[in-house]
N, C-alpha and C positions, 0 to 999 in steps of 0.2 A: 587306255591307261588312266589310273588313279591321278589327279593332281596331288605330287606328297607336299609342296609347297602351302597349296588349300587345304589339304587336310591337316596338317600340324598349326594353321593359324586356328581353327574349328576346335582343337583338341588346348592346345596350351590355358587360355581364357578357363576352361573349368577344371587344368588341372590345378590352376595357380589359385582358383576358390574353394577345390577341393581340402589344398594343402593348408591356406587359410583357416579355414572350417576346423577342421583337428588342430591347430595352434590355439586358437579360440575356444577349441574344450578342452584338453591337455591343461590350460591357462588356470580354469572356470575350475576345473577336478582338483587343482594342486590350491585352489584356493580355500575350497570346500574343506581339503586338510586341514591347512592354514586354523579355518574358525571351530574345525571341530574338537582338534585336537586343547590340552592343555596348553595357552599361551602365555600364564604369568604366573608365579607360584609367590605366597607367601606367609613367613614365618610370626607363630603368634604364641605367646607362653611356651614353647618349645617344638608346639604341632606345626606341620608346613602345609597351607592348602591351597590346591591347585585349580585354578580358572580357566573355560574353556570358554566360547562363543555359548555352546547352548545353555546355559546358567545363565546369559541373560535373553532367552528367552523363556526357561521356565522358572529363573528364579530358583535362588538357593540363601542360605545362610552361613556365613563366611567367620573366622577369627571366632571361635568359639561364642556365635552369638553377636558379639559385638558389631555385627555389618551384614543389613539385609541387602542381597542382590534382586532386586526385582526385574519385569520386563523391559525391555530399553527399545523403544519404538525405532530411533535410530538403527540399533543393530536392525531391527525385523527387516530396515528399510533397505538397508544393506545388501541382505539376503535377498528382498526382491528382488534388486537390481543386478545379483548377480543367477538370482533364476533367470532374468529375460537373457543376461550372455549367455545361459545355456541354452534355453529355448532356441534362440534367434541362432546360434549355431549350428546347433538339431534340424530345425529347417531352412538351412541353407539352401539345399537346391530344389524346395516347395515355392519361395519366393524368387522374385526380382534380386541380382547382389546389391542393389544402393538401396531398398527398404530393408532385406535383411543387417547392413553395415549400420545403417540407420537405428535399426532396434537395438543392435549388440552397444553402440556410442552410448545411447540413452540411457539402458542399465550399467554399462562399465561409471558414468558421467553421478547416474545417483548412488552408486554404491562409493565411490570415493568420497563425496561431498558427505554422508552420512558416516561412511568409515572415520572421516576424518572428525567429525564431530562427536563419536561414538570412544574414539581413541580421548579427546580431551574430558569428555565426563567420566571415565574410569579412572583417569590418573587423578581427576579430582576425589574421586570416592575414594581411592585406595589409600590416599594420603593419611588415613585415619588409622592401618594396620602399621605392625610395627616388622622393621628388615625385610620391606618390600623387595623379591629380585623377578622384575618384571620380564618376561619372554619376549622371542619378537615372531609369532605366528601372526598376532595382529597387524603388524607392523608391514611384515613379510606381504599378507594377502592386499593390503593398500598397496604396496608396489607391485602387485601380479595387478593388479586391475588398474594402476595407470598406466602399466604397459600396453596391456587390453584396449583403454580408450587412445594410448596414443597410435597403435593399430588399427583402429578404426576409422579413428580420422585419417591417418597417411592413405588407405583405402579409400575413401572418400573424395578424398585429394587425385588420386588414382583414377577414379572413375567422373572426374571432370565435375563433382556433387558440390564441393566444396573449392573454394575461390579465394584470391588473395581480400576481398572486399567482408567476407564471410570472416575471417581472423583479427581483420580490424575493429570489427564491429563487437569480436569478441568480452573485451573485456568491458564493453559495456552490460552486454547481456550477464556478464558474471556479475555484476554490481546489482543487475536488476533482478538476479537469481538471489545473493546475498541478502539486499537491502529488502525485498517486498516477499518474495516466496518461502523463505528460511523462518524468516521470523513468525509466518501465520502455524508453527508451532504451537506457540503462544498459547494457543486458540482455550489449547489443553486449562490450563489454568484456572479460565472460569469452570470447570466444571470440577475443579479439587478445592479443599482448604489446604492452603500451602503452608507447612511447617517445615520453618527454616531450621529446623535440627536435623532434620531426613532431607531435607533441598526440595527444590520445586517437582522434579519429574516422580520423586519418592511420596510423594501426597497422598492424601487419601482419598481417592474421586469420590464425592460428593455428590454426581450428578448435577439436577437441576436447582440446587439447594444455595446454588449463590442468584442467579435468577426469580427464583422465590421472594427472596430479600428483597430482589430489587423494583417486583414486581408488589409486593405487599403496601398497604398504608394503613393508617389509624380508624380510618373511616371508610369513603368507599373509593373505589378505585382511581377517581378525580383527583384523590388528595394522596396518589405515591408518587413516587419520584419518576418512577418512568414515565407517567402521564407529564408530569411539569417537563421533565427536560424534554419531551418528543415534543409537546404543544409547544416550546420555547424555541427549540432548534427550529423547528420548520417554520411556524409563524414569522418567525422574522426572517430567515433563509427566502422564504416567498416574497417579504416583502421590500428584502434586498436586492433579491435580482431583478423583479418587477421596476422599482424605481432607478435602479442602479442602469437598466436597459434603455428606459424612457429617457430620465435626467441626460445619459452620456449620448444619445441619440439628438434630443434638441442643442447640448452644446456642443457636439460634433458638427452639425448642421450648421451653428452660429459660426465656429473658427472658420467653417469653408467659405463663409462669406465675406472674412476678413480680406481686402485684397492688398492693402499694406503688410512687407513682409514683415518688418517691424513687429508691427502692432501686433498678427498671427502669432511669433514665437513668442511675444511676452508673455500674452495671456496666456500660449499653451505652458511654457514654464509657470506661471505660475497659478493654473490650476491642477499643475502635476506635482507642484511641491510637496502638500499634504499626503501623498504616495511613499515620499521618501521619511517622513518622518517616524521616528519610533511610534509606537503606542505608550510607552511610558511618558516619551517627552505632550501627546494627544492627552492620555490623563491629567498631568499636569496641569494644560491650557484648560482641560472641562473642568478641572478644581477650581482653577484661578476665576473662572464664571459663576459657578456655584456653591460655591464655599459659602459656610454659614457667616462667619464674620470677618473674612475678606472679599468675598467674590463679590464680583459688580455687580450681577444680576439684582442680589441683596442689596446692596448701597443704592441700589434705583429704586426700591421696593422701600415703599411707608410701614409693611407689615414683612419680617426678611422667613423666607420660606426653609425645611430642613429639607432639601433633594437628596440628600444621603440617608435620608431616614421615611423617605415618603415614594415609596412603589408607581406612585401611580403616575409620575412625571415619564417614568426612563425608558418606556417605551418611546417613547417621541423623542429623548434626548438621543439615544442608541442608535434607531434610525437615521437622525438627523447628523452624527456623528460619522457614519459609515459615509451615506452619501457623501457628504464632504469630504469623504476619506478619498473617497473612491471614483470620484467622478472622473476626475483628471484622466484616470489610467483608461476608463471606458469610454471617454470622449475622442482621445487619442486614437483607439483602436477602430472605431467609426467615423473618423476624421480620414483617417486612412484609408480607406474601404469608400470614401465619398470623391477623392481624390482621384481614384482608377476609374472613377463615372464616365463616359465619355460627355465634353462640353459640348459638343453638336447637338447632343438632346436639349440641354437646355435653350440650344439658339435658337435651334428649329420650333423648341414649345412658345420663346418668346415671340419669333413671327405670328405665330397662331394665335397671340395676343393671351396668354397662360399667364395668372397670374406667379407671383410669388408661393404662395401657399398651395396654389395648384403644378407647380412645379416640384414642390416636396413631396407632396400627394401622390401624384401619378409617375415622379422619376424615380426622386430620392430612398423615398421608402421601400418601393418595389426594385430598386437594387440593394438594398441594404438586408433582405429576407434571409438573406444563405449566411450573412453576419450575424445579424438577430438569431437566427436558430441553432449555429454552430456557439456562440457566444453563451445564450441559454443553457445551451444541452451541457456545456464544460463546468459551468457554474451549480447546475441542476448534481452534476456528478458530486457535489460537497456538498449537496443541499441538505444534509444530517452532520456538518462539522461545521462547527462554528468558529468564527474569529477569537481564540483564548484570551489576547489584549483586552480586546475589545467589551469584553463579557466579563472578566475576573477586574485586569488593572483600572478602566475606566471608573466602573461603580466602586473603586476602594476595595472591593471582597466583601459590601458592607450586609451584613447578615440578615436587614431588614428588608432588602431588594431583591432575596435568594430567591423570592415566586414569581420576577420577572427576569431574573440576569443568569439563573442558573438554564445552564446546559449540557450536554451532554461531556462536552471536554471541560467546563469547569469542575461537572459529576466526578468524573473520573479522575484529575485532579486534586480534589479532595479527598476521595477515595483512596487515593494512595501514599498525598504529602501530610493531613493530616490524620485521618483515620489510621494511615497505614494497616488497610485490607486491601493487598495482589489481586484476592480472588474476586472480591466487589469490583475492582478498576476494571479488571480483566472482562469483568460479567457483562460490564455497560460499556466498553471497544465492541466486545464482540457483538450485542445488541445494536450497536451506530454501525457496525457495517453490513451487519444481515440485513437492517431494514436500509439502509442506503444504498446497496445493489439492487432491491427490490424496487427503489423508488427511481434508482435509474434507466433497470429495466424497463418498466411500465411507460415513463418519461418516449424513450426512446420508441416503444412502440406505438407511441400516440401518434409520435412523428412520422413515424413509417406510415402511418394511415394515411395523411394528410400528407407528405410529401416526402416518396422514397428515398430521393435524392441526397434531401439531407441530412439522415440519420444515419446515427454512428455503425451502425451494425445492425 
């Protein structure tokens, strides 16, 4: 005889994915309605005209002229998302159910995220027609597809994929979805002139023509702006983390030798104070040193020098500044890192008659390598983003210093507060992070060569 108790446990499982499956397209089809149909109509010198999803894919022209509809990347992005809920529903039972639930979360997850941002740029556009009576086919298909994802995920939830630790973690991940994935939109921008009479995504792509600009000079390629800010960012980036590694390494070393607890925390407060202080109240102090006819430096000097008007000081003052900025926080961090040593090593070296110096040599350093090179590699990662304080407020913004103090974020900084050109500021972001994933790429697999261990990826 048949087990019917076995065979209905065999049978339920796909008929409850089957039944799934058809909710998940029934969903996906009534959405498709949703954007095909006319979802907002309106009224203009007497004519009334009607808006659907595909208008802003092919673009139309709306209010007698008065309001061009162009492509809206969002929408497009929309539609993908709600192709994979078709897809991943169609192959239901070609897949595993927790990658197929997986695909279907993914596109229900971007097509809301984009619906929703797709919903606020139209209501901005339409604000311009007159007796708007807007539809809710839009509106409608966003709640068909967060029903979709929240289907997906209770399914998820279902199949043991998803966890109470997984919902917590939640709303950080939206913040990190929000805050760093949303916005490389952006990107768009440098490749348009933005006319704020048509808004930013109405532009007219331009292609490589804000790049051109940036990449152009008077003379030869030495003397444009891209070369200055890329030779400025990194030269000093290299030779901030070089010293900033070294310096925090030998005062990290010194604190560990302090054996008074006292006397330890003093000094560590107080070479960690300069950490906490602004940059403006840092400017400040470096005016008060070199100021033409206050600064002390001057008052000691028989002949008083102009450092606000003389380039060739503020390499060294810059440097000088940072490390001082910066030692406190990096000493700390290898202070700590010298602290989990174990002291038997060093008891054991003192038997052995080790000196001092041969005890840093052979212990210290050689435990400090996985610090050094994780410390590096996190620093290397912003080695094309400069300190904006440091580079704008320090030097005053003084216009004589711009071929050693200009960088890339003060570039683009001016770029947009004085110039106000979007599409320049835009052109050299996007340039500081192309070449700063590259530089971290390469960084990283240097590491990889030389010790797997401790590279990031």
């Amino acid at each position: 005889m048949v087990d019917r108790q076995k065979l209905l446990t065999n049978i339920r499982p796909w008929a409850a994915s089957d039944r799934i499956r058809w909710e998940f397209i029934i969903l996906a089809v009534i959405t498709v309605i949703m954007y095909t149909n006319p979802f907002a109509s309106y009224g203009y010198n007497g004519n009334v005209y009607t808006v659907s999803g595909l208008d802003f894919v092919t673009g139309r022209t709306i209010c007698g002229g008065e309001i061009v509809l162009t492509t809206d990347v969002f929408f497009i992005l929309s539609l993908v998302g709600l192709l994979a809920v078709f897809v991943g529903s169609l192959l239901f039972p070609l897949f595993k159910r927790k990658i197929s639930f997986r695909f279907i979360g993914l596109g229900a997850l971007v097509n809301v995220v984009c619906n929703c941002k797709f919903i606020l740029g139209i209501s901005s556009t339409f604000r311009r027609a007159r007796n708007p009576e807007a539809g809710y086919g839009c509106v409608v298909a966003l709640i068909l597809m967060i029903l979709i994802l929240a289907a997906a995920i209770y399914s998820l939830w279902n199949l043991k994929i998803l966890c109470t630790l997984d919902f917590m973690a939640l709303p950080g991940m939206m913040y990190f979805i929000i805050d760093r994935y949303i916005p490389m939109f952006g990107i768009t921008i440098a490749f348009k002139k933005v006319d704020y009479s048509l808004g930013v995504w109405n532009s007219p792509w331009i292609g490589l023509e804000n790049f051109k600009m940036l990449f152009s000079s008077r003379g030869s390629f030495f003397d444009s702006d891209a070369f200055i800010i890329t030779r400025n960012t990194l030269c000093y980036n290299a030779v901030f983390i070089a010293l900033g590694i070294i310096v925090g390494v030998l005062v990290g070393i010194c604190l560990s030798d302090l054996y008074k607890r006292a006397l330890q925390r003093f000094f560590q407060t107080s070479i960690l104070l300069p950490q906490l202080i602004s940059m403006v109240i840092v400017a400040y102090i470096v005016f008060a040193l070199l100021g033409n006819e206050t600064g002390m430096i001057n008052s000691l000097l028989d002949e008083p020098i102009n450092f606000y008007q003389s380039p060739q000081y503020w390499p060294f003052i810059l440097v000088f500044v940072y490390v001082w900025k910066q030692v406190g926080y990096n000493a700390i961090i290898f202070l700590s890192a010298i602290v989990g040593i174990d002291r038997q090593l060093y008891e054991a070296a003192k038997v052995d008659g080790a000196t001092k110096w041969q005890q840093i040599l052979f212990i210290t350093l050689p435990m400090l390598k996985s610090t050094i090179i994780t410390l590096m590699l996190l620093q290397v990662g912003r080695i094309f983003y400069s300190d904006f304080g440091l580079f704008y407020q320090v030097p005053l913004d003084s216009g004589a210093l711009y071929d050693v103090t200009n960088t890339v974020d003060t570039y683009v900084y001016r770029s947009l507060m004085v110039l106000n050109n979007v599409s320049i500021a835009s052109a050299g972001s996007t340039y500081q992070a192309i070449v700063g994933f590259a530089l971290v790429f390469c960084v990283n697999m240097v590491v990889r060569k030389l010790d797997r261990e401790n590279a990031l990826f």
